[in-house]
Structure formats: C-alpha cells, structure tokens
Residue frames relative to the residue before (quaternion, step in Angstrom):
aa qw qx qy qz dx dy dz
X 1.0000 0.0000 0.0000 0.0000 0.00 0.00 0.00
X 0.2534 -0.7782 0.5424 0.1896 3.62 -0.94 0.74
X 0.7371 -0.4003 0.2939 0.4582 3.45 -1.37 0.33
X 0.7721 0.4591 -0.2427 0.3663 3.79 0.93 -0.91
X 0.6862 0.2638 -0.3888 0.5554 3.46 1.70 -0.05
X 0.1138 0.8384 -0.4971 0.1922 3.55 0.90 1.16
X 0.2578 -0.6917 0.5432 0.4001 3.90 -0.02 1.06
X 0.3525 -0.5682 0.7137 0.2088 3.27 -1.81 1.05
X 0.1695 0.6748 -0.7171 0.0395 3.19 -2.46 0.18
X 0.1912 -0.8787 0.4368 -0.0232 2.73 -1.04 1.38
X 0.4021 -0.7797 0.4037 0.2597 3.64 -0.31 0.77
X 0.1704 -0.8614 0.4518 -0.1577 2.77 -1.08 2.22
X 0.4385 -0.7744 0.3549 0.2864 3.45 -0.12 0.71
X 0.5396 -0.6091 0.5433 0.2066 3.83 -1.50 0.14
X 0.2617 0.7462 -0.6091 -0.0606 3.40 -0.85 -0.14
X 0.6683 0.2469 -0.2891 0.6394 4.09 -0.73 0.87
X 0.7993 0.4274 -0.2371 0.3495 2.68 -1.94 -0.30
X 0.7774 -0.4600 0.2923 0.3142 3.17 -1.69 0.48
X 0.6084 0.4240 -0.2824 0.6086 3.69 1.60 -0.74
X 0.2952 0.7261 -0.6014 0.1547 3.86 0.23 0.31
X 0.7702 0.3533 -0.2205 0.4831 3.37 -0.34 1.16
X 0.6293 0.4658 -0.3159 0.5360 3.52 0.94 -1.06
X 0.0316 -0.6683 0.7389 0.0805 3.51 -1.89 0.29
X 0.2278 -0.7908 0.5638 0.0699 2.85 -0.92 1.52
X 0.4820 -0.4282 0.5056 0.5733 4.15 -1.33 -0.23
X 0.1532 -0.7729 0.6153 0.0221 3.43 -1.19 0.18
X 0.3109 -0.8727 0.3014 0.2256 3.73 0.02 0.76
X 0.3403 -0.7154 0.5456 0.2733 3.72 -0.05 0.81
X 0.1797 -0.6731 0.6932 0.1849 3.24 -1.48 0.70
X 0.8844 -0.2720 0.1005 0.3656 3.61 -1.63 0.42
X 0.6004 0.5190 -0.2249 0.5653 3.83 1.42 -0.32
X 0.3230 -0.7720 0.3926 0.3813 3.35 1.12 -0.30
X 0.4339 0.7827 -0.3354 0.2945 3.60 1.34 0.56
X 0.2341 -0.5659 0.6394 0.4649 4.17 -0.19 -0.01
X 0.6819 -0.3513 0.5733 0.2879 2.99 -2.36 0.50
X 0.7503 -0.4282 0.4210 0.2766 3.13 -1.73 1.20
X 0.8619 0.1600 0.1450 0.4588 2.82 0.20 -1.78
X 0.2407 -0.7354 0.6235 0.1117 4.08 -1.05 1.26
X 0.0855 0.7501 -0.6502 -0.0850 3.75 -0.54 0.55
X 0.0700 0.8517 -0.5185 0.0295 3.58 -0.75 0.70
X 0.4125 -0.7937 0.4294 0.1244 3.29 -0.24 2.22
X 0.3560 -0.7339 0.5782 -0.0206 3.65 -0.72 1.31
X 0.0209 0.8348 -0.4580 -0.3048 3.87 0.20 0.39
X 0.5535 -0.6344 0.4700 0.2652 3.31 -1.22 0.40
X 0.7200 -0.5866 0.3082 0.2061 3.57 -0.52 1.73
X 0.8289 0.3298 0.0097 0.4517 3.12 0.68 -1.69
X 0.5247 -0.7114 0.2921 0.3651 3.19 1.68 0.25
X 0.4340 0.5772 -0.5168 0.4597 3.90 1.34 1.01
X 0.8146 -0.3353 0.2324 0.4124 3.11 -1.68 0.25
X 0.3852 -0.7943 0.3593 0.3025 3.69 -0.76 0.77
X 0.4457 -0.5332 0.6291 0.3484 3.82 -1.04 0.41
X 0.2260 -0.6110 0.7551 -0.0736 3.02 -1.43 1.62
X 0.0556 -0.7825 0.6187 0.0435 3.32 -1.42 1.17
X 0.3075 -0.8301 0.4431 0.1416 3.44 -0.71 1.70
X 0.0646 0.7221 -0.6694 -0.1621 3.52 -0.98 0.56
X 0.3973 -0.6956 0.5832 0.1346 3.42 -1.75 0.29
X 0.4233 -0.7456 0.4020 0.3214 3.72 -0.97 0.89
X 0.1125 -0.8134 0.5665 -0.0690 3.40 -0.55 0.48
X 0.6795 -0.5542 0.3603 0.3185 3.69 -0.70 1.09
X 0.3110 -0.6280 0.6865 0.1938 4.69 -0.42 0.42
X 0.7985 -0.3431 0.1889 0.4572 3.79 0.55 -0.74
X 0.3252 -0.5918 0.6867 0.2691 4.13 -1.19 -0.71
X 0.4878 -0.7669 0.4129 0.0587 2.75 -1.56 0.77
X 0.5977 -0.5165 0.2693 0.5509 3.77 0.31 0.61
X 0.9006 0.2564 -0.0938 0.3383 3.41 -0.24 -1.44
X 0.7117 0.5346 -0.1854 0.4163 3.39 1.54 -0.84
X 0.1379 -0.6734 0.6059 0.4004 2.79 1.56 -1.69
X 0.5174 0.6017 -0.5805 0.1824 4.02 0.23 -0.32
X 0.6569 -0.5304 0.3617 0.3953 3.70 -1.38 0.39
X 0.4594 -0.7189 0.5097 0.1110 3.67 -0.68 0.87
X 0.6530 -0.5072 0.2642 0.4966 3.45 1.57 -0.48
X 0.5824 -0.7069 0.3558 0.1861 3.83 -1.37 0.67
X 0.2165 -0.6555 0.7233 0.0170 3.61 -0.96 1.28
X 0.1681 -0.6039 0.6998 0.3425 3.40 -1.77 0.12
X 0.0027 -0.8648 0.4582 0.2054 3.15 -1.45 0.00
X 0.8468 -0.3876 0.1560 0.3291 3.41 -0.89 1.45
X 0.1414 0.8554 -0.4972 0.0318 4.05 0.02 1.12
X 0.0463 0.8409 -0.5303 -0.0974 3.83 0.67 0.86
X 0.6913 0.2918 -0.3769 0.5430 3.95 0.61 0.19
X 0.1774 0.7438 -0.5638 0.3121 3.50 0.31 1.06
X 0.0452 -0.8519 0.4952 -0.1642 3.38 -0.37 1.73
X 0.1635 0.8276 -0.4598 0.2773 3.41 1.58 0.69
X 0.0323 0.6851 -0.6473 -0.3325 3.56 0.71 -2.04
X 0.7467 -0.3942 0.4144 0.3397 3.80 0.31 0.33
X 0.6780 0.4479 -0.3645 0.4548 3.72 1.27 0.19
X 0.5663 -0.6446 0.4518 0.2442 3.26 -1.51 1.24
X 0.4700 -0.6644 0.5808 0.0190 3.81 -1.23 0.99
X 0.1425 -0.7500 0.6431 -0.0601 3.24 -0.25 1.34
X 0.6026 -0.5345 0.4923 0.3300 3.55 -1.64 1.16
X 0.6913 0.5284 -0.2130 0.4445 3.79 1.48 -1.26
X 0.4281 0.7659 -0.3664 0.3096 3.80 1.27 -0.65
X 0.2576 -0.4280 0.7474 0.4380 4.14 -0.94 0.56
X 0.6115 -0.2801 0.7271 0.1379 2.38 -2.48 0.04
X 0.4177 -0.6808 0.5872 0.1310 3.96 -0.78 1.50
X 0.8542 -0.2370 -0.1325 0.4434 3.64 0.71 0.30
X 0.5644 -0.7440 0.3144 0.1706 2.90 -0.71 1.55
X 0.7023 -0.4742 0.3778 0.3730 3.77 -1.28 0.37
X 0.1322 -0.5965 0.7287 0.3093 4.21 -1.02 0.43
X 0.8504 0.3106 -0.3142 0.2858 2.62 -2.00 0.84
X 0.3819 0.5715 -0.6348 0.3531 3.83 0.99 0.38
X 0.8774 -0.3125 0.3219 0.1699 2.69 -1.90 0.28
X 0.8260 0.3003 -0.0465 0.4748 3.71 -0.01 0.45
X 0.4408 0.6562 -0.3488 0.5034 3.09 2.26 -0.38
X 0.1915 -0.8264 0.5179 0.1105 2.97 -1.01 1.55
X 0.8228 0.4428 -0.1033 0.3409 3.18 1.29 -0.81
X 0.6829 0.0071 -0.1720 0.7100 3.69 0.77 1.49
C-alpha cells in the first residue's frame, strides 16, 4: 500500500452515553465523512449477547458567514430502534400509523 492509498481517519468526538468525552480516530469513507451511524458492541459480563451502544453523526458546528459544517461529533442514541439495518427512500415504514383511514381496529 502506498502513502496515497493510506486508509484515512479522523478524530471524532463523543457526546452522551457511556463515551461522553472520549474521541476516538474514526475512519472516513471516500467523501471524507464518518459513517452516519457508530454502533459499538459492549460485551456482556456474564457472557450473554452483548449491549451495543448507538451513536449518531451530527454537525461539531457552522461557520459564521457560510454556515458550512465545521466538522463531526457523535451523539448518544439510547432509544435507537434501527437494529443496525439500512433505510431505503423506497422502504414501508416498520410500523405503520394508528388511525389511518380504513383502520378498523382502535
């Protein structure tokens, strides 16, 4: 591997959550952005399935005059109900609206 296909990463802060404070390297992908989404598998003590904590990326700040993004923070999602699957623009919705139209039952 040369210096120019050298994986990049940039160091990205915490905020909530058990990592509140800590900043970790984080790998940019091909946009020079971190992923959307941080999942980070926690094992479980007692030797059950581990607790995954979910953070999301979320703007560090804007610039005065431009307003562009200033750079990337995660922050802390404990009622995250994804499960770790990607969302398509085409995708139903995993649970539907009460009360549409035709709803017969409540």
């Amino acid at each position: 591997m040369t210096e120019t296909e050298a994986v990049k990463s940039q160091d990205t802060p915490f905020e909530g959550g058990p990592m509140d404070g800590r900043v970790l390297p984080v790998l940019v992908g091909p946009t020079g952005h971190p992923p959307k989404t941080y999942r980070i598998p926690v094992p479980d003590p007692d030797g059950g399935p581990p607790t995954v904590l979910v953070y999301h990326r979320v703007p560090r700040g804007h610039s005065r005059r431009l307003g562009l993004i200033q750079g990337w923070k995660y922050r802390y999602d404990p009622d995250d109900r994804s499960g770790g699957k990607l969302r398509w623009p085409w995708s139903k919705p995993s649970d539907p609206p009460r009360g549409t139209p035709g709803d017969t039952h409540g």
